[in-house]
C-alpha positions, -999 to +999 in steps of 0.1 A: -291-395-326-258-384-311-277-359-289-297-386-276-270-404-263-252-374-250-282-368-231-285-401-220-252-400-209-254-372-189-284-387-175-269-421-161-243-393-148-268-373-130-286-403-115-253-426-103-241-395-086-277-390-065-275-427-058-241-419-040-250-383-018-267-384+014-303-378+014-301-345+027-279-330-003-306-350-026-336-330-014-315-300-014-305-303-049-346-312-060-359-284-042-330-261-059-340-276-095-378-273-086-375-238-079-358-231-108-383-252-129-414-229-120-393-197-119-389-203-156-423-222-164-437-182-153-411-165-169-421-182-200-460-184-194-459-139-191-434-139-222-467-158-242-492-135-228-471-105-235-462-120-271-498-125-275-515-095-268 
């Protein structure tokens, strides 16, 4: 329960400080987490087939 509102916290962090950065820094910042959002979704998809086979 405590890690849910921890996360929630740092949620309502996250979200009040995109409300207050220009839009240019916003889509910086997606892009930067997007990237690193595949670049581990295929770092963990080849660990599976490796583990696999």
């Amino acid at each position: 329960m405590l890690f849910l509102v921890a996360a929630l916290l740092l949620l309502g962090v996250a979200l009040g400080s995109v409300a207050h950065a220009p839009l240019p820094v916003t889509l910086v910042a997606a892009a930067v987490i997007g990237v690193w959002l595949v670049a581990f979704a295929v770092r963990e998809r080849t660990a599976r087939r490796r583990h696999q086979h």
